[in-house]
PALUM-634531 format. One record per residue (C-alpha): residue number from 0; y negated, x, z. Coordinates in pm, 1 decimal. Each point is the difference from the previous one (the first is absolute). Layout:
N
   pos         c2         c1         c3
   NUM          Y          X          Z
...
END
This chain:
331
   pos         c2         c1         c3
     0    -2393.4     2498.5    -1193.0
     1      390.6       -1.1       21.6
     2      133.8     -338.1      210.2
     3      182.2      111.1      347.8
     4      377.8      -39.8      -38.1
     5      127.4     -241.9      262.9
     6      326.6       84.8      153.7
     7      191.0     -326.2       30.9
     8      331.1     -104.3      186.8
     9      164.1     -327.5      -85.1
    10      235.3     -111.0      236.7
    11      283.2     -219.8     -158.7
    12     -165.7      127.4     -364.5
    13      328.6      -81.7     -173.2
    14      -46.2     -404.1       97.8
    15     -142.8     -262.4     -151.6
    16     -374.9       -3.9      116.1
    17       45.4      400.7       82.2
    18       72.7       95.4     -406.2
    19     -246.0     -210.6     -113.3
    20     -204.5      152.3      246.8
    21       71.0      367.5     -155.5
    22     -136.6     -125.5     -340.0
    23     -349.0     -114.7      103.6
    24       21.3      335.4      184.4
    25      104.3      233.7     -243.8
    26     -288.2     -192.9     -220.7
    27     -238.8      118.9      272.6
    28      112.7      352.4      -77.6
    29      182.6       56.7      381.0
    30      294.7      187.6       97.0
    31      270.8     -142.0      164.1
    32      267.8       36.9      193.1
    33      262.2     -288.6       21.1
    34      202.9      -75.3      332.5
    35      278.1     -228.2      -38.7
    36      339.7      -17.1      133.4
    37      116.3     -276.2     -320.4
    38      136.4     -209.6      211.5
    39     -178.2     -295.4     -160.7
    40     -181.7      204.4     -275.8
    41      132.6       89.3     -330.7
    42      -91.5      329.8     -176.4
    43      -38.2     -183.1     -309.5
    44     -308.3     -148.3      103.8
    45     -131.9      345.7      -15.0
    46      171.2      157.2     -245.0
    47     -255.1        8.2     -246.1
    48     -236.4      205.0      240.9
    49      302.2      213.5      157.9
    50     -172.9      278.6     -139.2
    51     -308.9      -43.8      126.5
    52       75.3       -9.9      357.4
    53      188.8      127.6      273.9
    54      272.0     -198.3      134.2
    55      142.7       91.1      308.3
    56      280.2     -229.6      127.0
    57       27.5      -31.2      358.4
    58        8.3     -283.8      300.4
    59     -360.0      -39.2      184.1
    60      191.6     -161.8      303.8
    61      133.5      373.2       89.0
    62     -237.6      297.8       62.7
    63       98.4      245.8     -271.8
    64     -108.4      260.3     -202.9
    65     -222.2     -252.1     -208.9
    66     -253.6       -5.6      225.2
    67     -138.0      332.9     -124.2
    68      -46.9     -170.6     -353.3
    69     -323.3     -131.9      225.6
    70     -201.6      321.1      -40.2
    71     -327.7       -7.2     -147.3
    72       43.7     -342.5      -96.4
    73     -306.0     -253.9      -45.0
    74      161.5     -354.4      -15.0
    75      308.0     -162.2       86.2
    76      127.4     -337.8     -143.1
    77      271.3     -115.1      268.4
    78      170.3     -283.2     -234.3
    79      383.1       88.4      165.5
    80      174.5     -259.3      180.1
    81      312.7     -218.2      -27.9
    82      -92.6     -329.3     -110.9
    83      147.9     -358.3        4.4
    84       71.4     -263.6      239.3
    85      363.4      -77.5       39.7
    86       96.2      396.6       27.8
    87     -261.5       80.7      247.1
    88      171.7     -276.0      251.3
    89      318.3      144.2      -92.1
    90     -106.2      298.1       56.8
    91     -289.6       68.2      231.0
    92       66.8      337.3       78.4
    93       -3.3      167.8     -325.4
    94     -351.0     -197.7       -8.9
    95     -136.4       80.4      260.4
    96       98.4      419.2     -103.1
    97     -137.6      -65.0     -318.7
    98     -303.5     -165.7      115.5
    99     -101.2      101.0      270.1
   100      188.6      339.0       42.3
   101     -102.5       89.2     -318.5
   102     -356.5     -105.9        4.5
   103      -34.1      184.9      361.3
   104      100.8      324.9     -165.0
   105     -218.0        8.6     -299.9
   106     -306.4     -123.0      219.8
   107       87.6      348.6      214.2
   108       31.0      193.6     -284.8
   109     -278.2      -88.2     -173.0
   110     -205.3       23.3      325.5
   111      112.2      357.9       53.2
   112      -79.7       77.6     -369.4
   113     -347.6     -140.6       53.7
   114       -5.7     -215.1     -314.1
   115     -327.0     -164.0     -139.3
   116      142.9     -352.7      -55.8
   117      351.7     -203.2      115.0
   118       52.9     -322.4     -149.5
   119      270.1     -224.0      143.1
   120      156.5     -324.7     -215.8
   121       31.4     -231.3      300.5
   122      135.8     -354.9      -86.6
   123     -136.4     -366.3        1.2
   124      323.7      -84.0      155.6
   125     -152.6       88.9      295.0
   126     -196.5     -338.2       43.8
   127      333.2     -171.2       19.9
   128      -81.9     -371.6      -88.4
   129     -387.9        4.5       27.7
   130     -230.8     -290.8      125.0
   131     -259.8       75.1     -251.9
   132      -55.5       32.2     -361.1
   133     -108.1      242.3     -174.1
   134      128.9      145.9      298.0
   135     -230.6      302.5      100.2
   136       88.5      321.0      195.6
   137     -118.9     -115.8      343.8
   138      261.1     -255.2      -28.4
   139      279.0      -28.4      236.8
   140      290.9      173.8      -24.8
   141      313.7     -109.4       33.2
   142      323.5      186.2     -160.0
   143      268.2     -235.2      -95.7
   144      287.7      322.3      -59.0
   145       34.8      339.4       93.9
   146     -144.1      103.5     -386.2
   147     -284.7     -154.8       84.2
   148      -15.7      149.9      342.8
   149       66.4      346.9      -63.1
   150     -226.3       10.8     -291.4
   151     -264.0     -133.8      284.8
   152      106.1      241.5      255.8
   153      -60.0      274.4     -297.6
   154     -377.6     -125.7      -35.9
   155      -44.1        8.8      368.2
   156       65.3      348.6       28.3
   157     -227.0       89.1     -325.3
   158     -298.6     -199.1      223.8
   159      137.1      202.7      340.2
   160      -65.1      363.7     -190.1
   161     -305.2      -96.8     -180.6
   162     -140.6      -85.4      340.2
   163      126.9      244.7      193.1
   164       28.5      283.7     -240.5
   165     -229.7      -88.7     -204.4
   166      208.8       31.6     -323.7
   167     -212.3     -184.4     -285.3
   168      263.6     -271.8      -88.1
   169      -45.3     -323.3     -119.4
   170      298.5     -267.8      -45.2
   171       21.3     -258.3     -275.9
   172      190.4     -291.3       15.6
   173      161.9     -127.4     -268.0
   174       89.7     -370.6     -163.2
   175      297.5      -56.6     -166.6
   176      -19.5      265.7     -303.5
   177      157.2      -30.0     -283.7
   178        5.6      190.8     -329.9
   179      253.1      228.6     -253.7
   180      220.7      263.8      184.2
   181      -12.0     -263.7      335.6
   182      333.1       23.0      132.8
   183      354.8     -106.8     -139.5
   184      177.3        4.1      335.6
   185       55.9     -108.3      358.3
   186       90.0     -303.9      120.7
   187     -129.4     -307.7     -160.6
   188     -304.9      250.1     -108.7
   189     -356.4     -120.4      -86.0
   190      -28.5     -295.6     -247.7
   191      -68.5      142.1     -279.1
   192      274.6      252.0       -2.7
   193      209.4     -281.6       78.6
   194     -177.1     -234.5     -262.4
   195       38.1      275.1     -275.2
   196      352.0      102.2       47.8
   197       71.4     -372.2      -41.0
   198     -235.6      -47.4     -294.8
   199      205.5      304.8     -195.1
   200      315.8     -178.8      111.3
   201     -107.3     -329.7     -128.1
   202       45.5     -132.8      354.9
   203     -211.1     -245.1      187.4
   204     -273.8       87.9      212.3
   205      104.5      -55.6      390.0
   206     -337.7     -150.9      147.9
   207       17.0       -3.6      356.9
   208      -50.5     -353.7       81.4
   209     -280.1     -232.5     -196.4
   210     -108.2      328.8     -194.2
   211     -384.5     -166.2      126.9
   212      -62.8      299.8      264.1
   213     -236.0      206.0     -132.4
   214      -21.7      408.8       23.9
   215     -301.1      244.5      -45.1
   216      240.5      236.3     -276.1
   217     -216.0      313.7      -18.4
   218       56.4      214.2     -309.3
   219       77.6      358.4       48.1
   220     -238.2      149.6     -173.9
   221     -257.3     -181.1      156.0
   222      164.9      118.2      355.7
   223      -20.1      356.9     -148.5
   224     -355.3      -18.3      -95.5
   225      -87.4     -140.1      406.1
   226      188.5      349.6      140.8
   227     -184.2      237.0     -210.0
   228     -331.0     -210.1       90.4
   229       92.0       39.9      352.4
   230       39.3      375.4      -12.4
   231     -259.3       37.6     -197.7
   232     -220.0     -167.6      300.7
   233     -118.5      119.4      318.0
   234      137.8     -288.5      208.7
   235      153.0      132.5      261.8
   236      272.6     -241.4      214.9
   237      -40.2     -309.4     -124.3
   238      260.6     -290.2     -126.2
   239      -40.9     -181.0     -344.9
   240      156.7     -260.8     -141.3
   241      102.7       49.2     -379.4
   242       42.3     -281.0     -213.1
   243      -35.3     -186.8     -335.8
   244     -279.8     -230.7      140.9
   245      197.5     -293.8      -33.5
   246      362.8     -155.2        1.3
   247      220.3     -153.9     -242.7
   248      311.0     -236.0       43.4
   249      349.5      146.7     -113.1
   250       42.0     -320.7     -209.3
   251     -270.4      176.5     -221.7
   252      156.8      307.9       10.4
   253      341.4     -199.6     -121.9
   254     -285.2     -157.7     -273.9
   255     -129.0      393.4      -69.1
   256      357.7      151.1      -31.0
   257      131.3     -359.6     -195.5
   258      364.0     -103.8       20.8
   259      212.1     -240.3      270.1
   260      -32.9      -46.0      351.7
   261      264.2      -75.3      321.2
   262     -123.5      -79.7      345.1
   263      113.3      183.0      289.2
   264      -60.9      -29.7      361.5
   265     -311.8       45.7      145.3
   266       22.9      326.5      213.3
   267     -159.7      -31.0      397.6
   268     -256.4      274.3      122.0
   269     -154.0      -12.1     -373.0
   270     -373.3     -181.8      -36.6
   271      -33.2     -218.6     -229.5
   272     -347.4      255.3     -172.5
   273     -124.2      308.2        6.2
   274     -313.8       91.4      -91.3
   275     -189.3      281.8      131.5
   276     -366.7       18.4       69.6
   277     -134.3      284.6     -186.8
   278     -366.4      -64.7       69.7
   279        8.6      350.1      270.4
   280      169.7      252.6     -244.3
   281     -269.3     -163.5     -296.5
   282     -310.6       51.4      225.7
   283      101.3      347.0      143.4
   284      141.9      136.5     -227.3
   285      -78.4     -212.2     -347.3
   286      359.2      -24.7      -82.5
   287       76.1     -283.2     -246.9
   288      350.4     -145.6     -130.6
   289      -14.5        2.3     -380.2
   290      346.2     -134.0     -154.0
   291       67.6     -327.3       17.9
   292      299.4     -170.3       84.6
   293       39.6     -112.6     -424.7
   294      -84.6      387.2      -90.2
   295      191.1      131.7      283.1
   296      352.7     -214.0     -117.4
   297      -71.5       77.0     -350.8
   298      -29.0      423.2       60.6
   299      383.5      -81.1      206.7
   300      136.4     -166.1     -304.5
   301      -71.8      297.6     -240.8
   302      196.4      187.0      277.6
   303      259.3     -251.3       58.6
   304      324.0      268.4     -104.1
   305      -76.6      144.8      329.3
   306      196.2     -255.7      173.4
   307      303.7      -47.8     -256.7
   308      194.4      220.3      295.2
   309     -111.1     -187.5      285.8
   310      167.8     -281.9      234.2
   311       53.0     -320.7     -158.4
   312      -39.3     -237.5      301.7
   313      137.7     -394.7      -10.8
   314      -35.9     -231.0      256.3
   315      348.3       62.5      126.9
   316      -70.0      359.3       32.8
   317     -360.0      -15.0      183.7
   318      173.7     -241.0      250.0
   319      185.2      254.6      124.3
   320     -218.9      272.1      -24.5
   321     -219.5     -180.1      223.7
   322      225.9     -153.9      254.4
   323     -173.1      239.3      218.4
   324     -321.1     -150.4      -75.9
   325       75.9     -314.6      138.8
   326      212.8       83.9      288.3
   327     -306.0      206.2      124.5
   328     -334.9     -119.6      -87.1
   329      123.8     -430.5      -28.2
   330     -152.8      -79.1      386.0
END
């Protein structure tokens, strides 16, 4: 019996998570269509599939002529969104259009085009400095930035039309992931862009404070294999946290990567872990992280050209970057 093609958009497709995304797709045998406006993405992280897909560039936060692209359409992967702190407090508008805008658009469109499944990446930013550890999804939340907001505000409405509209979505939120094509901009990006532009440099690392604080780093592929398992399901609105079911310390990511160290300021509105409880997505939906933190550094090494272009950041340089940071969120 021939499989049933699946029709798949893939919103910010051209990303990091979003091309990564595309391959564990395109191994499932679905067709997809690509939205992406490359304001953050880089067609060279899809290059190598370019001909295997449709890519239609366009920007979600204005109705346009993309929505058709939504016809007879079974899932949608809504991975678009600005990301990073300092820019989004700079910035809060082209957030919140991003965001929110953006998210309120494609929720509509894929409403009106009566998909089968909508799965939005929400954020563990959300929980903001959380009072419990591994921090589950009925914790509190508490956004410490308008990124964090927004991408809140985003998940909100994905709840509102599942309820209301009964659109079968489901939103995953994820914990600091990390892996090859992650990205090589933005300011004072992710640590281990930052970490690996410095490693090619022969720079040291910048650890934010003691380098003790620990993070729950997430590798992509084991973020791509939690999407597909949430389309795949027949949960219908409901939140899940998506993690590496445990944390590690950036000293040992400094031990992992090898090389020097220098000390910067610790940065306010930050916690001191992450570390998601994953016990909700594993019992609904038997979801289960597989690459560990020593596999997951050692795939990014083989890969490690992919940041020879990117930022080299020094102390001096993140200090400014982030004077923001401090003049907002140090209360």
């Amino acid at each position: 019996m021939k499989k049933e093609l699946i029709r798949v958009i893939v919103t910010g497709g051209a990303g990091f998570i979003g091309s990564h995304l595309i391959d564990g797709l395109l191994n499932l045998g679905c067709e997809i269509i690509v939205l992406d406006n490359f304001s953050t993405g880089r067609k060279e992280n899809i290059v190598h599939v370019k001909n295997k897909i449709k890519i239609v560039e366009c920007d979600l936060s204005i109705k346009g002529g993309w929505i058709e692209e939504f016809n007879n359409i079974d899932w949608v992967f809504h991975l678009s969104s600005l990301a990073d702190i300092v820019p989004s407090i700079q910035n809060p508008e082209g957030y919140f259009c991003s965001n929110v805008d953006a998210t309120f658009y494609v929720l509509e469109a894929a409403r009106l085009a009566n998909v089968k499944r909508f799965i939005y990446s929400a954020s563990s930013s959300c929980y903001g400095i959380p009072d419990t550890y591994p921090t589950p999804e009925a914790a509190d939340i508490k956004p410490q930035y308008p990124y964090a907001l927004a991408k809140r505000m985003g998940e909100e409405l994905v709840e509102h039309w599942a309820q209301l509209y009964n659109l079968p979505a489901i939103s995953l939120r994820f914990f600091n992931v990390y892996g090859t094509r992650s990205r090589t901009s933005g300011t004072y990006g992710a640590v281990f862009g930052v970490f690996l532009a410095q490693k090619l440099s022969n720079k040291p690392y910048t650890v934010v404070g003691d380098g003790n604080q620990t993070r729950d780093f997430t590798y992509v592929t084991d973020i791509v294999g939690a999407l597909i398992t949430a389309a795949e399901s027949n949960k219908v609105n409901k939140i899940y946290n998506v993690g590496s079911d445990t944390t590690v310390s950036i000293n040992k990511i400094v031990y992992l990567l090898g090389g020097d160290k220098v000390n910067i300021p610790k940065r306010p509105g930050e916690p001191d872990c992450t570390y998601a409880d994953i016990s909700k997505i594993k019992d609904d939906l038997g979801w289960m992280p597989s690459i560990s933190i020593e596999e997951g550094v050692e795939k990014i090494l083989e890969d490690i050209d992919y940041w020879k272009e990117a930022t080299v950041w020094n102390p001096d340089s993140i200090s400014e970057a982030t004077e923001d940071w401090f003049k907002y969120l140090d209360k």
